[in-house]
N, C-alpha and C positions, 0 to 999 in steps of 0.2 A: 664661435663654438656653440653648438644646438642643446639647448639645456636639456638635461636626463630626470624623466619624471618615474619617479618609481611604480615598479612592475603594478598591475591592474589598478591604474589610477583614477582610468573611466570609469571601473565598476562603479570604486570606490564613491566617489563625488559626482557620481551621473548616474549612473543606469542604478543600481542598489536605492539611493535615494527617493529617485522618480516612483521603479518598482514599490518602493513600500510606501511611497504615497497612494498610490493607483491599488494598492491592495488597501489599506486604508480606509479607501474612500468607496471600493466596490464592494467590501466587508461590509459597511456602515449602510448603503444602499441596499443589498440583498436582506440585510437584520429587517429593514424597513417591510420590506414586501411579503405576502404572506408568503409560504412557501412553495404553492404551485403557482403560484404569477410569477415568481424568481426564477424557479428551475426554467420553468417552459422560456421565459423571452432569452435569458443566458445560453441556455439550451440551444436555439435557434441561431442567436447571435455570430455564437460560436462554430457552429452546424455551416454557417455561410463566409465566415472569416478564417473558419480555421485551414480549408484546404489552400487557402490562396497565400498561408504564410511559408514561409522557408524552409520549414522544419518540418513540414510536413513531407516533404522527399523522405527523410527517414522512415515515417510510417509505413509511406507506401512502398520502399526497399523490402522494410522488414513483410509486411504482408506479403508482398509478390513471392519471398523468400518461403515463408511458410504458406502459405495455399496457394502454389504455381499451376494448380487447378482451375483459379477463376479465370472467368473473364471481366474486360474490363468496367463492364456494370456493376457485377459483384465486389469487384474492387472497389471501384468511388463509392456503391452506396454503405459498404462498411466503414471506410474512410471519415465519409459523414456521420455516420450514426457514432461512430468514437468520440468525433470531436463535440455531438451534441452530446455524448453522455458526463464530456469533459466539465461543459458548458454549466451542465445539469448539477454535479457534483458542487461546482466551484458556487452556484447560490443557493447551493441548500447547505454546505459546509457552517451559516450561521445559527441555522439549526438545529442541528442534529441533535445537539444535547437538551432541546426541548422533546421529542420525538419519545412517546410510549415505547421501548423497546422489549416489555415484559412478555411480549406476546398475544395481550390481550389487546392490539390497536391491528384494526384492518391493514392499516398502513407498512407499517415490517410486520412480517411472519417470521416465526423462528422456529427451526426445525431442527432437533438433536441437539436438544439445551440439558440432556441427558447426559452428554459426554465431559461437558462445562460445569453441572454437579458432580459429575465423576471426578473430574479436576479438582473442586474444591474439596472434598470430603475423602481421598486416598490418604492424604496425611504426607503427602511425598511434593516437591518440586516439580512445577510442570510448566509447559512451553505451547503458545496457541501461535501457528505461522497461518499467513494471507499472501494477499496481492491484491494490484492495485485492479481492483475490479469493482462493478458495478460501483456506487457510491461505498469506497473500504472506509470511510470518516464512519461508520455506523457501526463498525469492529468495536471501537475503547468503547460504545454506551454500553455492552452485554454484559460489562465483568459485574459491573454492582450490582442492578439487577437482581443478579444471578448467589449474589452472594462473596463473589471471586475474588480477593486481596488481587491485582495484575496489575505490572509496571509495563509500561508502552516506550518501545524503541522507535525513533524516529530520526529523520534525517534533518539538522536546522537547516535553513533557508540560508541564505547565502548575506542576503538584502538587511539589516539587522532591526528597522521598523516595521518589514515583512513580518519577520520574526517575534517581534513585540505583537502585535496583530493576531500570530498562529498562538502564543503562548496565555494570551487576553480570553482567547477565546476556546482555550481549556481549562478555565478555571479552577474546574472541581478536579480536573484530573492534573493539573499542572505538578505538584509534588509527586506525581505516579509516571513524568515523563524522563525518559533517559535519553541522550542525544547520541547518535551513532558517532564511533570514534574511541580512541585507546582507554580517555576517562569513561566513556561508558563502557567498554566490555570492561571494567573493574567494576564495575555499579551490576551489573546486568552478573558476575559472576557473585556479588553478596549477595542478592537477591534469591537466587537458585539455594547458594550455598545457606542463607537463611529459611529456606520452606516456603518461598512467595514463586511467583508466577509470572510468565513474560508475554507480551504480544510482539510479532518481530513480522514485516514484510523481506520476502524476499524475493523477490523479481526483480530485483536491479543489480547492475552489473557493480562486482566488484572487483578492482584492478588487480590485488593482491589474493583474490580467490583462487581456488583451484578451477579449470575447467570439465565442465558436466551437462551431459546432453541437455540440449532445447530445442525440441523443435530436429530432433535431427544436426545439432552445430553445437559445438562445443561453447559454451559460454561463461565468461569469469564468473565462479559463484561463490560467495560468503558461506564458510564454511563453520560458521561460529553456531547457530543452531544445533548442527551433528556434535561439536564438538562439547558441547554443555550438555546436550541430553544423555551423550554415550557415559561424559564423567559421573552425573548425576543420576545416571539408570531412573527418569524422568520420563514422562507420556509427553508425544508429542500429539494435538488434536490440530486437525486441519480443519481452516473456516474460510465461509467464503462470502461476498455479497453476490447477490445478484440482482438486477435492476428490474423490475416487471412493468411497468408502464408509468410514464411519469416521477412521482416522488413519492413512489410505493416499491419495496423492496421483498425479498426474502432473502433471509440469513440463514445459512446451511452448518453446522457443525458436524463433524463426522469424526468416526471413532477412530481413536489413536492410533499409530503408525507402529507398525513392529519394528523394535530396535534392532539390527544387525548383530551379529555376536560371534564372530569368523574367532576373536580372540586377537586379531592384528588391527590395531587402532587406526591407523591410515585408510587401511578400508573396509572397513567399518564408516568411518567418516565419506567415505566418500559413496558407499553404495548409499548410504542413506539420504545425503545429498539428490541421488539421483534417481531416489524415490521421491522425496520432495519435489522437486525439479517435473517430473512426469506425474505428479499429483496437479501442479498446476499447470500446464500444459496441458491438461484434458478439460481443466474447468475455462479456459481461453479457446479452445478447441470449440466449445460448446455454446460460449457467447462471444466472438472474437471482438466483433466492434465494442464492446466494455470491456475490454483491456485496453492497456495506454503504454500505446504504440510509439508515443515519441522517445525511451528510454533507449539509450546505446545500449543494448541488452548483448550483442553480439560484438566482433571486433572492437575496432578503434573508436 
């Protein structure tokens, strides 16, 4: 009789453990190096490894999908510059929280840090949405800064040493993170319902969402944003990274979103959705290779 090993046993005991060693240990190395010797060789690294893994079929699905314009030059060499800005991210992620983000460091600029004091000083519940664009790890450094009480929604790792690793290395901000999932929309709705502040990505596909244009194709989107700002009559400020050269950034803030207000909650939630949705679609539109092409963003 073939013994029955319970379901994701690999993960569990091999691939999760490996992973969070191998993060570990490329965490610990990337701390080591300064930050442009990190970005650039991970950068690179990745720039030459990344198109020749598996997953990257998906990338290049999704692009051909949305700019069935190129050709195939433009194709690969966006492909590449993705996976280098991948690269880039993942060794500068040890330092981001050393990083001037006041705006007085050549390094990040910050632009519309106006609408971020506007946040803080309305006296009202408010909501800053991204995406996973240029280095997004530079999003949590603005709130303090700035002044901003803000709790940050995030997806845990899967790997649970991984995840010791990602949470190690938010220290300051560790009590201000909320984990996506049932316990966190009750944490993410006291928060609003108390007078604090949220950071939420939203470009990733969620199963239970409703579908809302991208790109032209309907895509499962998390409709939890729309649905706290419409209860909360809340400012939504859209933020964005963007990557300029190397491990020099500019961070864009821009002025809140007009709430929908038909008076029918359904949609309501959903045109705003779908202003969100076509908000970031124009900032991917605008640097396509710094978006991160490998997410099931669409279908299955």
């Amino acid at each position: 009789m073939r013994r029955r090993f319970p379901p994701h046993w690999k993960k569990r005991f091999f691939t999760w453990p490996i992973s969070g060693v191998m993060t570990w240990f490329l965490y610990n190395l990337m701390l080591i190096l300064p930050i442009d010797l990190g970005s650039a060789i991970l950068g690179k690294l990745f720039r030459f490894l990344g198109p020749r893994l598996p997953i990257n079929k998906r990338a290049k699905t999704h692009l051909k999908t949305c700019f069935p314009h190129w050709n195939k030059i433009e194709l690969e060499a966006n492909i590449r510059d993705m996976w280098e800005n991948l690269g880039r991210t993942t060794a500068e992620f040890p330092h981001v929280q050393k990083l001037d983000v006041s705006g007085n460091d050549k390094r990040v600029e910050v632009i519309g840090v106006e609408h971020i004091h506007s946040l803080r000083d309305d006296g009202l519940p408010g909501i800053v949405f991204s995406a996973h664009l240029g280095n997004w790890e530079l999003l949590p450094m603005l709130a303090q800064p700035n002044g901003l009480d803000m709790h940050f929604v995030y997806r845990e790792l899967n790997a649970p040493l991984a995840e010791k690793v990602l949470r190690r290395h938010y220290n300051k901000l560790r009590e201000r993170l909320i984990s996506k999932g049932r316990e966190g929309a009750i944490q993410m709705a006291r928060v609003l319902r108390e007078g604090g502040h949220l950071a939420i990505m939203v470009d990733q596909k969620l199963n239970e969402g409703l579908e809302i244009p991208f790109f032209g194709q309907p895509a499962k989107t998390s409709t939890a944003l729309a649905s706290f700002a419409l209860r909360h009559k809340c400012p939504i400020v859209p933020a964005r990274v963007e990557r300029l050269s190397g491990a020099n950034f500019r961070v864009i803030f821009y002025p809140a979103l007009e709430l929908p207000n038909s008076g029918i909650r359904d949609a309501d939630i959903k045109e705003l959705m779908i202003r969100v949705n076509k908000q970031i679609e124009n900032w991917v539109r605008d640097t396509p290779s710094q978006w991160l092409w490998l997410h099931r963003r669409w279908g299955k």
